[in-house]
C-alpha positions in Angstrom: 0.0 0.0 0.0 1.3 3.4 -1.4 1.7 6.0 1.7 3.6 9.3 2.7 6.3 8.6 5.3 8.5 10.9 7.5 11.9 9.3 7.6 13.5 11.4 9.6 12.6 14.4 11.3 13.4 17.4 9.5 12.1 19.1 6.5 9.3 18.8 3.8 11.9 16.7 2.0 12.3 14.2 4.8 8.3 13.2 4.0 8.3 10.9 1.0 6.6 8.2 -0.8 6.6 4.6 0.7 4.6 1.0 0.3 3.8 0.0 3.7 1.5 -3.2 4.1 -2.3 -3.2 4.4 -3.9 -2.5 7.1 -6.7 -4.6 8.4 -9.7 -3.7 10.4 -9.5 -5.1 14.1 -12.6 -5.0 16.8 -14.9 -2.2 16.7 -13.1 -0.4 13.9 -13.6 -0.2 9.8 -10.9 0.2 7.0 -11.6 3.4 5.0 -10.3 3.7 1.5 -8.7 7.1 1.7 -10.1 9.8 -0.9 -8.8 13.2 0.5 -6.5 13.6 3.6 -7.1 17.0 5.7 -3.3 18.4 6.4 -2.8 20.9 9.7 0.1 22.8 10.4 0.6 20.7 13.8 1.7 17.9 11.1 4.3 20.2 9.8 5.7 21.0 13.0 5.7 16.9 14.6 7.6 16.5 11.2 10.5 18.2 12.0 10.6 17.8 15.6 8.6 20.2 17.8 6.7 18.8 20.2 8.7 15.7 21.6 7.3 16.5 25.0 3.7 15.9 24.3 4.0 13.5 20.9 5.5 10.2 20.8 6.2 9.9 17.5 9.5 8.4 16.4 10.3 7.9 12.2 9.6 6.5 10.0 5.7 6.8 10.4 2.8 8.0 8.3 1.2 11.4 9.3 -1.8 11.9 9.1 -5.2 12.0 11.5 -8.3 13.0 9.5 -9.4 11.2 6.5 -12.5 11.3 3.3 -13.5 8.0 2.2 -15.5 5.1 1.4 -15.6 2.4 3.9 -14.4 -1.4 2.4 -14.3 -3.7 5.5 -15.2 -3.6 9.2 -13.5 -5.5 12.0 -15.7 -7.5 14.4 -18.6 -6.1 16.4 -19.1 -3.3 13.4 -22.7 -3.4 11.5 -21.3 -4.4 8.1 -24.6 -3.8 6.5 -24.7 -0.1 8.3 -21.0 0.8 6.9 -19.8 -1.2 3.8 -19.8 1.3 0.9 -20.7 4.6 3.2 -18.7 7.6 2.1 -17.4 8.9 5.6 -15.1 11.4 6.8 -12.7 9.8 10.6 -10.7 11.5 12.8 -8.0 8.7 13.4 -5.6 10.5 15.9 -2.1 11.9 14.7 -0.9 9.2 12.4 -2.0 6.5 9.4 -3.9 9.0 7.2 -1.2 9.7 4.2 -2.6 6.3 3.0 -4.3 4.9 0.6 -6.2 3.0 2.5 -6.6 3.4 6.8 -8.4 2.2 9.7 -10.8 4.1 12.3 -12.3 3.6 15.6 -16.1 3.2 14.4 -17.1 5.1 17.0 -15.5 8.3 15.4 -16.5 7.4 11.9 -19.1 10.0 10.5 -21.1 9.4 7.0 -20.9 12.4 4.4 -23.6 14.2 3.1 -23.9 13.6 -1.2 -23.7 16.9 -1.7 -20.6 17.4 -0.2 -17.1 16.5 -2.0 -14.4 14.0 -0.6 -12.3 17.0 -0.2 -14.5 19.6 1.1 -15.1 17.0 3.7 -11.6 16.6 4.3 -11.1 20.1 4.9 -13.6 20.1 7.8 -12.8 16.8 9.2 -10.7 18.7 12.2 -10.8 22.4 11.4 -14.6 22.4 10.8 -14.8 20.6 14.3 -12.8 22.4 16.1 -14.0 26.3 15.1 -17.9 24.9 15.7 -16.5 23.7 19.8 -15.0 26.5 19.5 -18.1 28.6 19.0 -20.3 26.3 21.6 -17.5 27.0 24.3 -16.8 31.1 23.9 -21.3 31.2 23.2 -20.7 34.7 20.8 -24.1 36.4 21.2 -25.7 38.5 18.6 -24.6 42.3 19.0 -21.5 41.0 20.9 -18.1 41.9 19.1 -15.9 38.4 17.7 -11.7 39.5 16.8 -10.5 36.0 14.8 -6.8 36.4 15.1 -5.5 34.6 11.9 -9.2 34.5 9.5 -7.5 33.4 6.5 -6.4 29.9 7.5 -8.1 26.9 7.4 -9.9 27.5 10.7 -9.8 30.8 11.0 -11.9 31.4 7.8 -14.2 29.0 9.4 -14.6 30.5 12.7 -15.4 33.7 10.6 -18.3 32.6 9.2 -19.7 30.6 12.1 -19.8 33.9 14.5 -20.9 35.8 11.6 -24.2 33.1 11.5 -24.4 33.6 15.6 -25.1 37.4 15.1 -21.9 38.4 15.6 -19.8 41.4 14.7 -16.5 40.1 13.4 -13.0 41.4 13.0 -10.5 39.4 11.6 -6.7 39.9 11.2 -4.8 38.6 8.1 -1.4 38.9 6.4 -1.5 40.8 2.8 -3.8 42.0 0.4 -4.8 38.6 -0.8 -5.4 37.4 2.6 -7.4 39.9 3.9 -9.3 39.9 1.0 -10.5 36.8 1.5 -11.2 37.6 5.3 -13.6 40.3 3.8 -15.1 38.1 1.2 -16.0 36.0 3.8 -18.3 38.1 5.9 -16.0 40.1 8.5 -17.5 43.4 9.4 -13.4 44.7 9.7 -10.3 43.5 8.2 -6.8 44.1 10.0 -3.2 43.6 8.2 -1.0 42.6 10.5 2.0 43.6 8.0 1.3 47.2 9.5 3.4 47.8 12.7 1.1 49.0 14.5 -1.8 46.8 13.5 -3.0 46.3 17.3 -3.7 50.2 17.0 -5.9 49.1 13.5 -7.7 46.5 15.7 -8.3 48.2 18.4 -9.8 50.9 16.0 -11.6 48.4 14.1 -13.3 47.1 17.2 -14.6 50.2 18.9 -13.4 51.3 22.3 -14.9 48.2 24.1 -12.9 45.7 22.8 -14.0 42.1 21.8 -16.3 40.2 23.4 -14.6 36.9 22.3 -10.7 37.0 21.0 -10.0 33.2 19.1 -6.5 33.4 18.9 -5.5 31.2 16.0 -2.2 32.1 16.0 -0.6 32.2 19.6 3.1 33.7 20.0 3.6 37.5 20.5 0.3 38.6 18.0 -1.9 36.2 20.5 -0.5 38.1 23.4 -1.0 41.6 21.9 -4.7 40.5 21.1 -5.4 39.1 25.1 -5.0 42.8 25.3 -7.9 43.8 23.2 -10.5 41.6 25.3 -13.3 43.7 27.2 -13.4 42.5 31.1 -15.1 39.6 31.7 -14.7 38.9 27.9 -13.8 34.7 26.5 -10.4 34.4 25.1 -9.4 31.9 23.3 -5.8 30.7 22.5 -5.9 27.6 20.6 -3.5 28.2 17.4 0.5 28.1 17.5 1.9 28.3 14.2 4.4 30.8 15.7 5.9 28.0 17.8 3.8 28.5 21.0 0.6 29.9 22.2 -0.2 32.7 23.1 1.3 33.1 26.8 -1.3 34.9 28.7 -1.1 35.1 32.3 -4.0 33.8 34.0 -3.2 35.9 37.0 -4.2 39.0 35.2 -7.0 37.3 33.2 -8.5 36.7 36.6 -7.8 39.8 37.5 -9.8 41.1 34.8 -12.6 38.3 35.1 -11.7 37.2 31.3 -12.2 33.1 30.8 -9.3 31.8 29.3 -9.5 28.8 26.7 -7.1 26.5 25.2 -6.2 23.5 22.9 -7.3 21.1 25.7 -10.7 22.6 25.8 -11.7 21.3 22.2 -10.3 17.7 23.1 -13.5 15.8 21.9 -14.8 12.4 23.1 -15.7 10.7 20.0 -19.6 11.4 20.8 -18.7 14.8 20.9 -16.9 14.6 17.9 -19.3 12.8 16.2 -22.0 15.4 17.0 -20.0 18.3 15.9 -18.6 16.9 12.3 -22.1 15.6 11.4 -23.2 19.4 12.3 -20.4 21.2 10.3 -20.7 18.8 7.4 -24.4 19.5 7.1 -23.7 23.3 7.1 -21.1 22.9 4.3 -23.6 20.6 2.4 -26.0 23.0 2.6 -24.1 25.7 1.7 -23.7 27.5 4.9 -20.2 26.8 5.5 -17.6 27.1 3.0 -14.3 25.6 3.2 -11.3 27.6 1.5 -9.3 25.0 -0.4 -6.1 26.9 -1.4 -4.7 24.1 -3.0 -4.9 20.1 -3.5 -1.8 17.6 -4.2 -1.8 13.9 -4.7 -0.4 11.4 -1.9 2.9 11.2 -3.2 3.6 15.1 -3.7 2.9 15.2 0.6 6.3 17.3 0.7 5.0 20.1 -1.4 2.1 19.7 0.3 3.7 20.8 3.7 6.2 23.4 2.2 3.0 24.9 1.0 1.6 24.9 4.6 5.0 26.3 6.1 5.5 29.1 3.9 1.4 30.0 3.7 1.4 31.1 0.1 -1.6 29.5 -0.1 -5.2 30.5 1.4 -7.3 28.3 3.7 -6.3 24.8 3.7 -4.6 21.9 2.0 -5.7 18.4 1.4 -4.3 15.9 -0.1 -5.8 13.5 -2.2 -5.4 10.0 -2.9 
């Protein structure tokens, strides 16, 4: 079986074609031929090394944790007449999904809507799960004021349109004309370059003198710790993104001080019922053409590589997905 394996850790280059054997479906889980693979930049970053202190990954192995398919065989205790030949989207964890064919736990398998495209589904199989928690846990009312710190990725364009559906009033913050373009196109109320120096000034303009309601930090580092600052009192911030290397490092001291509820990562960890609920809810949005996935680009199984230099050096808008 044809995958994409990281040999080494390192960069793109160290992700390349392999044949692995076939994976078979054990107890309570079903073997999904792979169709489209979502790709996050947490995949990027295990890659070449990051994270050693809360991933056990060792190379060679075969990234990969959300997958678009059709399922081909189930393992005992699985309802073969419920499955066989479903198209389904599965969150499998961090590994097996640059594949041509995977397993999943049943219990986090979801079926996909007709209407809606193997990659489409792909693209929403973590990103469109994680912005709709995302929403449930900060509860943006209509009037209240939403900042999306990084709107032009994969998630962040999301979370732009789900607050925008709750009522919201939206501000997002983007790199460049083509990115913030797209942040517009999308439904925010403002747009914020962060190119500009002094784009915390441009936000904090953009968003009245109150502040937001609800920061979701997509992007952590220094620009998620500059935004914790532009959070009304009692306000819900959010830091669940780190593509700068960390997130953002807000001090809970002072966001008690201030009575603001601090989020993180570990408050979007699902159970798969949870999970479940949430991707058959953003996959029915998408198929009925609520929610749109951005797609910046799409590149076959064995072109992974380019697939994550793509991610890394963001010349591309929303997401990439890999397809088999």
């Amino acid at each position: 079986m044809r995958v994409a394996q990281v040999r080494a850790f390192g960069g793109p280059e160290v992700l390349v074609p392999a044949d692995v054997p076939e994976p078979v479906a054990g107890p309570g889980q079903v073997l999904v031929e792979v169709a489209a693979v979502d790709t996050i930049f947490l995949e990027t970053q295990l890659r070449s090394g990051w994270g050693g202190e809360y991933f056990t990954l060792q190379p060679p192995y075969v990234p990969g944790g959300g997958i678009a398919g059709t399922v081909r065989a189930v393992g005992a205790g699985v309802d073969g007449a419920a499955w066989l030949g479903r198209r389904v989207v599965a969150s499998i964890g961090h590994t097996g999904g640059y594949a041509e064919r995977a397993v999943a736990d049943a219990g986090s398998v979801v079926p996909l809507p007709d209407r809606l495209a193997f990659t489409e589904a792909a693209a929403l199989v973590h990103d469109g799960v994680t912005a709709t928690a995302l929403l449930e846990a900060t509860e943006p009312k209509p009037g209240e004021t939403v900042l999306v710190v990084g709107a032009s990725g994969g998630m962040g364009t999301l979370l732009v349109q789900l607050a925008k559906a709750a009522g919201a009033r939206v501000v997002g913050t983007a790199r460049g004309e083509r990115k913030t373009a797209l942040v517009r196109e999308l439904g925010a109320d403002a747009v914020v370059d962060t190119d500009a120096p002094d784009w915390v000034r441009h936000a904090r303009d953009a968003l009245g003198p109150a502040g937001a309601d609800v920061v979701l930090d997509g992007v952590g580092g220094q620009p998620g710790l500059a935004a914790f600052g532009l959070v009304v009192d009692g306000g819900r911030f959010s830091a669940h993104g780190a593509p700068t290397g960390g997130f953002a490092a807000v001090d809970p001291g002072e966001a008690e001080r201030r009575g603001v509820r601090l989020l993180g990562i570990g408050d979007v960890q699902l159970p798969p019922e949870a999970y479940a609920r949430l991707a058959d809810r953003a996959l029915a949005e998408a198929a009925a053409g609520r929610l749109r996935p951005v797609i910046g680009g799409t590149f076959p199984l064995d072109r992974a590589a380019e697939a994550h230099a793509a991610i890394e050096n963001r010349s591309l808008l929303g997401k990439v997905v890999l397809t088999v």
